[in-house]
Residue, then its C-alpha position, 0 to 999 in steps of 0.5 A: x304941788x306940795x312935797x308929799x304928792x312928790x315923794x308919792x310920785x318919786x317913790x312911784x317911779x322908783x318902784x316901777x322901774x325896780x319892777x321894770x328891772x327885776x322883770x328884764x332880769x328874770x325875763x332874761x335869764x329864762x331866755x337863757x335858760x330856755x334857749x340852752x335848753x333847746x339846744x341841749x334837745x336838738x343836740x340830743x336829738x341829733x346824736x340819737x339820729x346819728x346812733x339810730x343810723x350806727x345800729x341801722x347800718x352796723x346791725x343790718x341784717x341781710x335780709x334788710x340790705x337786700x331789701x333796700x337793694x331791691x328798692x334800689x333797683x325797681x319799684x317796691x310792688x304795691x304795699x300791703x296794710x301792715x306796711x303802709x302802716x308802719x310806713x306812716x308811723x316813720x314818717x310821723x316820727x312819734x317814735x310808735x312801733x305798730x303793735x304797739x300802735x294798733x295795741x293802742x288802738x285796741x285799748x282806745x276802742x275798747x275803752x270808749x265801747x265800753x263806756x258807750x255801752x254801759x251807758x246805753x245798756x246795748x251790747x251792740x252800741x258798744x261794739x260800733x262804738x268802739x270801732x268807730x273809736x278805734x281808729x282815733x290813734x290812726x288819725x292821730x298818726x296821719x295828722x302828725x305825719x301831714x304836720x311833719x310832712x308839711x313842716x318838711x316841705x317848708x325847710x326843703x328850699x333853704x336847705x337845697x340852697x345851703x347845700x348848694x353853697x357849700x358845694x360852691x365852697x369846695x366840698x362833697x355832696x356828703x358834707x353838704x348834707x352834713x351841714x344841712x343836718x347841723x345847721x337846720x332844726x328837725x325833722x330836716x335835719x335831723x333826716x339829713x344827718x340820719x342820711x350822713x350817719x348812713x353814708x359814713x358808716x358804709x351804706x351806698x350814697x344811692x341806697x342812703x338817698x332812696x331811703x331818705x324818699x323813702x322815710x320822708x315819702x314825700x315827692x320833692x324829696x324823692x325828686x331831690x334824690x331822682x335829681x342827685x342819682x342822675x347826676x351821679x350818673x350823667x354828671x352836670x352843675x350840680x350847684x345850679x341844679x340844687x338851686x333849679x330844684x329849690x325855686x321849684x320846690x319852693x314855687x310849689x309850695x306857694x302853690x300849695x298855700x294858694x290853693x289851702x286858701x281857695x279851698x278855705x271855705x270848704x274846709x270850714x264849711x265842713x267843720x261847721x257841718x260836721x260840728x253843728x250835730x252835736x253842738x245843737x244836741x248839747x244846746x238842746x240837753x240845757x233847754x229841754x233835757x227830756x225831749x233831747x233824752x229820747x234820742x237815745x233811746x233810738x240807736x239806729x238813729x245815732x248810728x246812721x247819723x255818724x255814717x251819714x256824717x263820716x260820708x259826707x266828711x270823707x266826700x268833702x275831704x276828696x273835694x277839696x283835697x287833691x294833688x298836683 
């Protein structure tokens, strides 16, 4: 080996490991970066929780504090479409009002009919397109509600455990929740903190708890809540029942995760099912461009297709999708 292949291979080395050390560096102090600004969100998140809870309870009209009375003391009667509407936009958290949800809605619909109807040069295709695409933004809403719900019910048992170690330690049910809302990220914390926010700021502990059920909608929470307002009443080991309650909560939520996995078949068959329409109907544009363009001269046909589909997802969903 001659002295010039070893400068090449020193000079090698070194450049690799200046490489190597520039990028630990910068890798570094993005992390930093990255990591401050998370915490720089979750904190502003959590003081806006804590200021929608002032405005909530300071600003209460009557009218709002007899409603969550009434609750309070019996069942809500059976909620009407506007309320569970808007039920599902809080427990979303994507921060809509319903009108301007169901705006949203309206311009999705009226977007999408009118560019299916441009295109076909049908009036009537347009309107079922567009309500047949108005819903979009509902959908989306339900699937943030079930991710958030989800994400939810996973944080729930280590939650209920920290609580119960800090009543171990001394303190009230209060700041149990308090801690829950420092140490856990959102929505966990970020509802118990809205829920402390409530209680200090005046609201009733059990009125605070009925709306946390409430909000969440969700029925470990709301088990959570029957739990700690019985106990207010009737007394007991409140650390052994918050432990009792997260093993349940997290048992169910193994259960939850065996059934997603026996019932992964169907899902999958559905999405195949539903997919396989217009995959081969774009195939087919690429073979034979002709043949495929004569289906839209036939609507009907389109539009029974989509209801023949949209019943058989809806079916499929029934089926593998059930409480327990």
């Amino acid at each position: 080996m001659n002295a010039s292949t070893i400068v090449m291979a020193l000079a090698f080395l070194a450049a690799f490991f200046v490489v190597f050390s520039v990028n630990l560096v910068l890798t570094d102090l993005y992390e930093r970066g990255r990591r401050r600004r998370l915490k720089e969100i979750e904190q502003d998140l959590l003081s806006r929780q804590r200021q929608r809870a002032r405005e909530a309870v300071q600003g209460n009209q009557e009218r709002d504090l007899g409603r969550l009375a009434h609750e309070a003391e019996a069942d809500a009667e059976t909620p009407t479409l506007t309320e569970r509407l808007a039920q599902m936009l809080e427990q979303s958290g994507v921060g809509l009002s319903l009108p301007g949800l169901l705006g949203i809605s309206f311009l999705c619909g009226s977007f999408f009919g009118g560019i299916a109807g441009f295109l076909m040069g049908d009036l009537l295709v347009g309107i079922v397109c567009g309500i047949l695409s108005a819903p979009i933004p509902i959908l989306y809403v339900q699937f943030k509600r079930a991710q958030r719900s989800e994400l939810l019910t996973s944080q729930l048992p280590d939650s209920l455990e920290l609580m119960s170690r800090v009543l171990r330690a001394g303190q009230t049910i209060t700041q149990a929740m308090h801690a829950v809302g420092q140490e856990f990220k959102p929505p966990i914390g970020a509802e118990f903190a809205y829920c402390y926010e409530q209680q200090n700021l005046g609201m009733s502990t059990d009125m605070a708890l009925r709306d946390l059920a409430k909000r969440t909608g969700l029925l470990e929470v709301k088990i959570f809540v029957l739990a700690l307002i019985i106990h207010r009443q009737s007394g007991g080991n409140l650390t052994q029942l918050l432990d009792k309650l997260a093993e349940l909560i997290r048992e169910r939520y193994k259960i939850r995760g065996k059934i997603k996995a026996l019932t992964a078949e169907g899902r999958l068959q559905a999405m195949i099912l539903m997919g396989l329409p217009p995959l081969m109907y774009c195939i087919l544009l690429l073979i034979s461009r002709k043949y495929a363009l004569e289906l839209l001269e036939h609507p009907n046909l389109i539009l029974g297709a989509l209801i023949s589909m949209a019943i058989g997802g809806i079916w499929i969903r029934k089926i593998v999708n059930f409480d327990f």
